[in-house]
Structure formats: C-alpha cells, structure tokens
C-alpha positions as CSV (number, residue, x, y, z in Angstrom):
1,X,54.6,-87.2,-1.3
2,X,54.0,-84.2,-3.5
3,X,51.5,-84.6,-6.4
4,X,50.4,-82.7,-9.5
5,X,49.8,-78.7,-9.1
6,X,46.3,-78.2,-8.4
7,X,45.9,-74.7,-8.7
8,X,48.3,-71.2,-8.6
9,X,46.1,-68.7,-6.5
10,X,46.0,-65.1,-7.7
11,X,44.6,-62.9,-5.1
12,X,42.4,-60.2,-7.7
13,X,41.5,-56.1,-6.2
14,X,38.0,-57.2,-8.5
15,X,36.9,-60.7,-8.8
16,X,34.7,-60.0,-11.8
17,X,37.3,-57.7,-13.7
18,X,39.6,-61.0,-13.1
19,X,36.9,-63.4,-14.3
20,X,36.3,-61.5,-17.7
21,X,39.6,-60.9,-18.5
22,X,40.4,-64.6,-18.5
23,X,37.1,-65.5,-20.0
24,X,36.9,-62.9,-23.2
25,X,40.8,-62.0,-23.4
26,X,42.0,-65.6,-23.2
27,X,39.0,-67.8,-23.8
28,X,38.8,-69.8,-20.7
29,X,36.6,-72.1,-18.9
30,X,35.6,-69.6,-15.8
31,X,33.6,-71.1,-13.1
32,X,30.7,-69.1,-10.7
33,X,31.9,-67.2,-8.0
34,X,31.9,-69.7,-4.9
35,X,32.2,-67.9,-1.1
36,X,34.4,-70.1,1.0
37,X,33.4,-68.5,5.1
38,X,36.1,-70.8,6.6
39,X,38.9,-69.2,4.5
40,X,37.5,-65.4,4.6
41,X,37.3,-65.5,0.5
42,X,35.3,-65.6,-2.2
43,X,36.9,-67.8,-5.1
44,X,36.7,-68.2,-9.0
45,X,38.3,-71.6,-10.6
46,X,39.7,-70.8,-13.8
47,X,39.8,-74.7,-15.9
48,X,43.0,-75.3,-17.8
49,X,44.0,-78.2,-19.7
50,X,46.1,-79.0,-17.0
51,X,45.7,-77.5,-14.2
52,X,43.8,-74.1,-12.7
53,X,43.6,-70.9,-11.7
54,X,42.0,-69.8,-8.6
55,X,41.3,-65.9,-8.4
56,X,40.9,-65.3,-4.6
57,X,38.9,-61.7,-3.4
58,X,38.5,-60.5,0.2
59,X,35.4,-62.3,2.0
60,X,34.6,-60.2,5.2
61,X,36.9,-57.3,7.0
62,X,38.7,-60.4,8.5
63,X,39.8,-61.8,5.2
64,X,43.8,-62.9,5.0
65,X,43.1,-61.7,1.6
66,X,43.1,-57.7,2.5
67,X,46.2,-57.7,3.9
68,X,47.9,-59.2,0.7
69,X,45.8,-56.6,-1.2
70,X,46.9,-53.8,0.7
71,X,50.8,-54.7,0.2
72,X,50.0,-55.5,-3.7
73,X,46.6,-53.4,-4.8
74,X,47.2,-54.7,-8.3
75,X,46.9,-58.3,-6.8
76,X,49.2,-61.0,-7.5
77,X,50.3,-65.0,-6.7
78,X,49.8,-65.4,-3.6
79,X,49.6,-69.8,-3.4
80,X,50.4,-72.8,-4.8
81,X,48.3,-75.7,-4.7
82,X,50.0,-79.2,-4.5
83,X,47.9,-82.6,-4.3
84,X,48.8,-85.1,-1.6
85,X,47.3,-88.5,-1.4
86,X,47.1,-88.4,2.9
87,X,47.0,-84.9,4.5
88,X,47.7,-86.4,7.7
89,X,50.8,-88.3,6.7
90,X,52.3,-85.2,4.6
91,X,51.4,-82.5,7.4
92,X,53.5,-85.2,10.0
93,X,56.6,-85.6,7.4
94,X,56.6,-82.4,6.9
95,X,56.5,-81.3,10.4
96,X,59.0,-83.8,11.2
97,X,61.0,-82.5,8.6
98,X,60.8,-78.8,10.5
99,X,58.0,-77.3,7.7
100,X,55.2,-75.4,9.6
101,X,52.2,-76.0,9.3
102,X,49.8,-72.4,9.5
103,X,46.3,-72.7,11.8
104,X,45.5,-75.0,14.0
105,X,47.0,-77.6,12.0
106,X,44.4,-79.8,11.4
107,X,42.8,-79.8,8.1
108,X,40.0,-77.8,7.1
109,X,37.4,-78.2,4.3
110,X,38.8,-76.3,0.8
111,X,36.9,-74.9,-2.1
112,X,37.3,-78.3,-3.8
113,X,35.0,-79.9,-0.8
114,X,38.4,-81.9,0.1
115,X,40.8,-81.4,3.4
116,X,43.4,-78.4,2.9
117,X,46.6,-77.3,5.1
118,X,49.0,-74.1,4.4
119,X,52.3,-74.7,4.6
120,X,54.1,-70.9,6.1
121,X,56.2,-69.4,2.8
122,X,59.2,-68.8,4.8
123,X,60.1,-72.3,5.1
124,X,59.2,-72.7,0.9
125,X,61.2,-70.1,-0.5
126,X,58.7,-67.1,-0.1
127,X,56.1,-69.2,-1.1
128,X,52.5,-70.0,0.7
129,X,51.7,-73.6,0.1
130,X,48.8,-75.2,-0.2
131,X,48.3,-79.3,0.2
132,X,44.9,-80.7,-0.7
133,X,43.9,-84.2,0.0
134,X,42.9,-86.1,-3.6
C-alpha cells in the first residue's frame, strides 16, 4: 500500500527565516510561499533530489500549527508524507486494520492539488501521518 516518502513536514516559528536558511545555508531548490485555507497553514516546498521538505507556519488563530508551536517554539517534525496509489482503499485497510483516520475522514484537497488523509500519531509510533493520492 505504502509508497515513496513524499515529504517530512517541519512546522517553522518563521516561514521566511526557514526558507533562507535552506536556500543560502544549504543551496536548495525553495519554492513561493503557498497559503493552504483548508489546512489553517501556509507552506514552503523545499525540492530534494529525492524527496522534500515542507516547512509548515500558522495560517489563521485556528491553525493546528499554533498549538505545535506553542509546545516546540523552536519548531520541529511534525509529519510524514507517504504516497498511496487509492486513498480510499488505504484509508479502508487501514481502518480495518484499527488505524484512525483524523477529520472527517474523507479526503481533502493537499498543497500538491491531490486528495490527503492524517493518520492519528498514536497509532504510528508518535508519529502524524500523512497519505497523499499519486
């Protein structure tokens, strides 16, 4: 079911801060700033060779992003990205398989433009996962 790691989310205290560090400390491919209204963030793709980086700031007082900020005000990882060929068909397994599924449960529309799920991090070692339809 699982496919290649999409993206490790880092969830920055200042997007721009993030966005040069990554572009004139480590030379890398750093995309615009992109507001994603669904998801309460605003988000900057970092391109790797083989995968990327999305930095992740608070979008709104409602953001699910201020809370993680307010336990870890020097940011951190706070998602993994994992592809999936059918989002429907992974959510079901892994609901069937006792994984939760965060939200409503239905898909909603990601940063990439393509259908996204949260898996909850207690049922993935502490982690928060992300599936994205590819």
């Amino acid at each position: 079911m699982i496919g290649r790691l999409n993206h490790v989310a880092i969830a920055v205290p200042d997007l721009l801060a993030a966005a040069d560090q990554y572009r004139n400390a480590l030379g890398a491919k750093v995309g615009d700033p992109q507001d994603e209204p669904d998801h309460g963030v605003t988000v900057i793709f970092i391109e790797l060779p083989n995968t990327k980086i999305e930095l992740l700031y608070p979008l709104g007082e409602d953001s699910p992003i201020n809370g993680f900020l307010e336990k870890n005000p020097s940011g951190g990882i706070h998602h993994m990205c994992f592809e999936v060929e059918d989002i429907i068909e992974a959510r079901d397994a892994l609901k069937a398989s006792g994984a939760r599924v965060l939200g409503s449960g239905e898909p909603k529309i990601g940063a990439h433009g393509k259908p996204v799920l949260f898996l909850h991090p207690k049922d993935f070692q502490g982690t928060l996962v992300e599936l994205e339809q590819v």
